[in-house]
N, C-alpha and C positions, 0 to 999 in steps of 0.2 A: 504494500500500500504506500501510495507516497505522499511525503507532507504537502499539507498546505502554505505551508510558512515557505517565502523564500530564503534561499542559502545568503549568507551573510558577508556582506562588502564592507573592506575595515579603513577606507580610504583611496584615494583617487592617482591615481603614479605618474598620469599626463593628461595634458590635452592637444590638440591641434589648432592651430591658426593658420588656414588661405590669407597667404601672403599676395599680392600682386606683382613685385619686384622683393626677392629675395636678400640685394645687396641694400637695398633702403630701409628695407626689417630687420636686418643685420643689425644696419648700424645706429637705427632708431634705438632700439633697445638695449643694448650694447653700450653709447654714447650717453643719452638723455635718461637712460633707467635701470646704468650699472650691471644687464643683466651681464651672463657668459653666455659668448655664442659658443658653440659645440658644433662641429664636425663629426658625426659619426658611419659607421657602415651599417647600415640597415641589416634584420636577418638577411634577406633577400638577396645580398652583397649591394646593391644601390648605397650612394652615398647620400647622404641627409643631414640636415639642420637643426639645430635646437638650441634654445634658450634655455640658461641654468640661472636658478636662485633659488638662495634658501636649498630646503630637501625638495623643491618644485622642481618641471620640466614644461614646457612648452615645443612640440615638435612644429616644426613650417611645413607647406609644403602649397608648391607654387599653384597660383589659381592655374594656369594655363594647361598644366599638368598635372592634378594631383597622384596622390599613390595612392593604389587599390589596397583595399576595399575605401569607399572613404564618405561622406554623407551624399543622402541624396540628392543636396545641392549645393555642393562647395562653392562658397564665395567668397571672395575680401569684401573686409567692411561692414561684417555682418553680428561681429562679437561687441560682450557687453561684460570686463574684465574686472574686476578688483584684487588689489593686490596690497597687501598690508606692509606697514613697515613702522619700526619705532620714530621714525625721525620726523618733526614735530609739521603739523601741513605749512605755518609760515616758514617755516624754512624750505618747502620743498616748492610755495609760489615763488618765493623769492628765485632760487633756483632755475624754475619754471621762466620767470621773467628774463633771468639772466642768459637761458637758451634762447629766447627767440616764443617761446613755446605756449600758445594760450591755453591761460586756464576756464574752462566753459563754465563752473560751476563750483561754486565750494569757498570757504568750509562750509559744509551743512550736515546735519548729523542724517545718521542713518541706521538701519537695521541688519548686524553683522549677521554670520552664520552662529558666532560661539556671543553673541550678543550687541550693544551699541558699539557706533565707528563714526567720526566726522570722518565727511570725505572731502578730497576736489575732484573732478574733473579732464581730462584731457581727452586729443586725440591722434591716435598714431597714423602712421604717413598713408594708411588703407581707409580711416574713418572711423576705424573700431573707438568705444567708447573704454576709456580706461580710469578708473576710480582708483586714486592713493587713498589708503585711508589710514588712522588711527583707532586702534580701539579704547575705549572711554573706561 
């Protein structure tokens, strides 16, 4: 007989981001938001891209060509990110101003996973909507 309950997910290992230019995600992220870009070989031996920070991972993978299997409709410009960090939101507008880089929104509080977060706002070179936040 089999259970009703589903089997049990204890966290999240990655996600994807449809990039539309690979070298502008690169160095978007990279540059403006400290991540590490990564090089690596896919099983499949394909080479691939990814963003590190923190124990997170972000893999790329170009709109024009994504890698299979991949969503029903892979696009840029279509994510809506949050990403936490201790360092304080006026320091990271400041920051933000100091790049070139607008901020669309924020500080405004908001409703984390693990509870309250001020956020701000940005957007990356695709449109994606990307939330700094603080937890409260």
């Amino acid at each position: 007989m089999t259970s009703k309950n589903p089997p049990m997910i204890t966290g999240l290992d990655h996600l994807v981001l449809t990039v539309s230019d690979m070298v502008t995600s690169i160095a978007f992220y990279r540059d403006i938001l400290g991540m590490e870009a990564l090089e690596f070989e896919a099983a499949d031996g394909s080479r691939r891209w990814a963003l590190a920070f923190g124990a997170q991972k972000i893999n790329l993978h170009p709109a024009q060509t994504p890698f299979t299997p991949h969503a029903a409709h892979p696009r840029s410009g279509s994510a809506d990110l949050c990403f936490l960090s201790p360092t304080r939101l006026d320091a990271w507008a400041a920051y933000f101003e100091a790049c070139g880089q607008e901020v669309l929104d924020g500080p405004v509080q908001r409703s984390g996973a693990l509870g309250p977060i001020v956020s701000l706002y940005i957007r990356d070179p695709d449109g994606n909507l990307l939330e700094i936040a603080n937890q409260i």
